[in-house]
N, C-alpha and C positions, 0 to 999 in steps of 0.2 A: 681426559676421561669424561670429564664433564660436558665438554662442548660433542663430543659422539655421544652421549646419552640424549641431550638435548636435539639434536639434528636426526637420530633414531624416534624420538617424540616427534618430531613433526612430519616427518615420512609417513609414520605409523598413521596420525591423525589425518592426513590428505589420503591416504590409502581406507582410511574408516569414510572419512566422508562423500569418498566415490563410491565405495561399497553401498553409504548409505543414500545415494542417489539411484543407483540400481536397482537398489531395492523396493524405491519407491516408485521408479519406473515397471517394475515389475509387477507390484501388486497392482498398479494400476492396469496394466496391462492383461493380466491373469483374471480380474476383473471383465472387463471386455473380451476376453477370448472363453470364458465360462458361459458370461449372458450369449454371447454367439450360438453356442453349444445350447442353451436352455430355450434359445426364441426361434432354435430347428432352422438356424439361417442358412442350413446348406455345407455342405463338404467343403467349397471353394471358399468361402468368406468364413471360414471354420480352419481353413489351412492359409488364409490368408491374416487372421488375427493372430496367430501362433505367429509370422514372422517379426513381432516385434521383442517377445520371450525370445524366440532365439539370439535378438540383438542383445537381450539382457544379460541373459548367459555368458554372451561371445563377451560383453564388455564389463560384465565381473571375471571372466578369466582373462581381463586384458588381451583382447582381441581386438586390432585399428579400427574394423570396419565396425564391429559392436558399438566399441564410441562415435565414430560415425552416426551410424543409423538413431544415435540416441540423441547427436545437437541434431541432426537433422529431424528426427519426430518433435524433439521441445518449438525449435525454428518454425515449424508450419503449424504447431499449437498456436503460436503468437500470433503468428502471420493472418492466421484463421479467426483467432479471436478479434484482431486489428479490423479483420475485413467486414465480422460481425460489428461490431462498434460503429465502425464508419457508415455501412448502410442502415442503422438504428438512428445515430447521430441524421444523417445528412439526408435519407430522402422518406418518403413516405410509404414504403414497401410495407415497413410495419408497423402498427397502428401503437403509441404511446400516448399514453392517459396526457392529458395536458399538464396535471398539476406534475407529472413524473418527466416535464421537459427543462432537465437540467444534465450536468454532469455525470454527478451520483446516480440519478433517473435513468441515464442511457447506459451508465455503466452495469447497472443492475438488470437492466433489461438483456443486457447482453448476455450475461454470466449466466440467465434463464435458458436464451436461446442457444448458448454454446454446448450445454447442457441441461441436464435434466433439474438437475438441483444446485441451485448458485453456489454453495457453499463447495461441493466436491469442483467443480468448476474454477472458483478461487484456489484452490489448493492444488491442482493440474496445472493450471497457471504459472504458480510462486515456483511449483518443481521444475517449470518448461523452462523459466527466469533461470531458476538458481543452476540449473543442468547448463542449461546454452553459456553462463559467464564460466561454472567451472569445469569445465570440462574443454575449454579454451585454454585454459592458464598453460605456461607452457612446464609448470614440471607434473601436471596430469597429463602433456603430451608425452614429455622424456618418459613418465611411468609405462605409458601404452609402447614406447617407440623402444623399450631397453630390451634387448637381447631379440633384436628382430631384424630382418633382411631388411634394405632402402628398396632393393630390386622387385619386392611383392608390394611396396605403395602404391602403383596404380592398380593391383589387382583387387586391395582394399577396398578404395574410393570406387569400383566397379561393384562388388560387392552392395557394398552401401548404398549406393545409386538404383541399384536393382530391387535390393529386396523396399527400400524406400516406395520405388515407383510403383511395385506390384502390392503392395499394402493401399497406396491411396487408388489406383485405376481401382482396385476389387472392392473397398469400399466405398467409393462413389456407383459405384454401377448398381449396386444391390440397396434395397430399400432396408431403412428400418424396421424395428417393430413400433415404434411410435407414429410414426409416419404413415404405414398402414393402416393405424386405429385409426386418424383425424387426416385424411388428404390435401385437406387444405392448410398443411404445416407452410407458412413462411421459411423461404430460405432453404430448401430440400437441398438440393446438391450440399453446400457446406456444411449442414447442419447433421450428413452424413457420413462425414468423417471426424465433426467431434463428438458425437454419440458413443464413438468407438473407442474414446481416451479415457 
């Protein structure tokens, strides 16, 4: 009795803590798909910011391709922020204070350019970390994988693949609102789809 009480505790607890990744997937996301809606960015990139809610939804009612679409947005948050890093770091596209040419210096700079405000920045981040290792594990796959067809697994990863692609082509194409205000933003293309996490 005791050891199914205990193994009921830790299902429940991996079951709350994906919940509680969703959900911060999701505010952050509702976030981004509001400003869409307030900065008149247009019906497309207004239907295009909705596809990452709907990956929230799909991967709080344990849906494959939901969890999909969600290591896949944490993965290119990283990727995104790497890429900002490394062009801060390594050439002179953007201009950093001398005394601020260190480690700390380039990482702070980046966490500006990734976003708006460093600190929401840092914690998009810690979610994108903590999303892409747990949502790996393989018994938050068994959870996604229990009482489901093997034969609709590629139709998932298509899914995923899709609504993925059509989130970054729409938001690369279309400018910010910040971007607009100051033309001379360092870094446009990237900096256009982390604006939107």
């Amino acid at each position: 009795m005791r050891v199914r009480c205990n193994l009921q505790f830790k299902v429940g607890l991996a079951r709350g803590l994906t919940t509680l990744l969703c959900c911060g997937w999701g505010y952050s996301f509702a976030y981004s798909f509001f400003r869409c809606i307030q900065d008149r960015s247009g019906p497309l990139v207004c239907a295009a910011a909705a596809l990452p809610l709907a990956a929230v939804w799909a991967s709080l009612e344990r849906k494959r391709w939901g969890r999909l679409v969600l290591i896949s947005q944490s993965l290119l948050a990283q990727a995104l922020f790497a890429l900002i890093l490394s062009i801060v770091s390594f050439t002179n596209r953007v201009r950093v204070m001398p005394s601020e040419r260190n480690i700390i210096g380039y990482f702070v700079h980046a966490l500006r350019l990734f976003g708006e405000r460093p600190e929401i920045t840092l914690a998009v981040l810690i979610l994108a970390v903590a999303t892409s290792i747990w949502f790996c594990m393989p018994w938050v796959r068994a959870e996604y994988d229990q009482r489901k067809k093997p034969l609709l697994t590629p139709g998932q990863r298509v899914i995923a693949i899709t609504v993925v692609s059509l989130w970054c082509v729409t938001m690369v194409a279309t400018p910010t609102l910040p971007e607009s205000r100051s033309p001379h933003t360092p870094l446009k293309t990237p900096r256009r789809l982390t604006l939107r996490y």
